[in-house]
N, C-alpha and C positions, 0 to 999 in steps of 0.2 A: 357194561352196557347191555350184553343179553338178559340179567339180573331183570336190570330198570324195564327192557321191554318187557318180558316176560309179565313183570308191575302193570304197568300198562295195562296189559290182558287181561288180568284178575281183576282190575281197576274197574275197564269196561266190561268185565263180564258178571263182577257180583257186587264189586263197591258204589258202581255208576246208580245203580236202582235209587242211592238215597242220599248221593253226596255227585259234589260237581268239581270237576279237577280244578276250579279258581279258590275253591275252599282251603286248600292244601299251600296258597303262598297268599294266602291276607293276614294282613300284620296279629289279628288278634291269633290266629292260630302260631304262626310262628313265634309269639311272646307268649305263650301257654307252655310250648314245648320246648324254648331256649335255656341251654343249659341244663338240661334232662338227658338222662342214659338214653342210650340208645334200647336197650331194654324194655325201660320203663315203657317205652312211647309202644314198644314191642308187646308188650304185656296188656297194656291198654286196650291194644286192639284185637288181643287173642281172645282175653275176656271177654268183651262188650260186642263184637261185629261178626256176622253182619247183625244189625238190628233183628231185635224176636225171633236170632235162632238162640239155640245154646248154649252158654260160652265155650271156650274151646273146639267148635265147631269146624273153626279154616284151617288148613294144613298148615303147620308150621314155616313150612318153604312159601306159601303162599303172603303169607304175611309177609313173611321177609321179602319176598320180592317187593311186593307193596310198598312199602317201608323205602326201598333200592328207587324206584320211580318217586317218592314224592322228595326223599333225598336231592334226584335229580333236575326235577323241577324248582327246586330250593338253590338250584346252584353250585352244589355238593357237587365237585372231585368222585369221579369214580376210581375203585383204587385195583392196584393189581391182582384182585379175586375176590372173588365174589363173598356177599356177605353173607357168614354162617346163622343158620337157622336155631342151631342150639344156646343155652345161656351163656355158657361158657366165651361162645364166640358174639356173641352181643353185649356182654358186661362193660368191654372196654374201651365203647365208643360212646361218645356225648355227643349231643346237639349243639352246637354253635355257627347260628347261622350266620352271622354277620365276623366275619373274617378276622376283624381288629380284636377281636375280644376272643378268639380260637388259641391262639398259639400254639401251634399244635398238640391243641388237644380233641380235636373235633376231625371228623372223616368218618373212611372205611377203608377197612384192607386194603 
């Protein structure tokens, strides 16, 4: 839960400039990202955001919080610790939003 707020923060303090937190549960996004590593969706955004910086510009931990909040907003189960930053601890998680089609295979720690 402190993860996802912490999300929030970063959300409103550098994501908000170019994206609107309704973006993050409309159907075409969450059928872009269904069934996708949690990485990937990780990767994605380390690369590419914010828009016309750098790539790799956000802190690692920042993303992942990021990630933690839209998780949240999706419905997503927070789990008992927080989700790691590194690949290692991102590899093992997929997207599946819609719960019938998870089996547990979809979460976070």
């Amino acid at each position: 839960l402190e993860q996802a707020e912490r999300g929030a923060q970063v959300f409103a303090n550098v994501c908000s400039n170019c994206h609107e937190t309704p973006e993050w549960q409309e159907e075409r996004f969450l059928e872009r990202w269904h069934g996708e590593s949690v990485f990937r969706f990780f990767f994605y955004v380390w690369e590419r955001m914010p828009n016309g910086e750098p790539p790799y510009s956000l802190p690692r931990q920042d993303i992942t919080d990021v990630l933690t909040y839209i998780l949240q907003l999706n419905g997503l189960p927070a789990g008992d610790r927080e989700l790691a930053s590194d690949d290692d601890g991102l590899s093992s998680f997929w997207l599946y939003w819609w719960a019938d089609e998870a089996e547990g295979t979809a979460g976070q720690p």
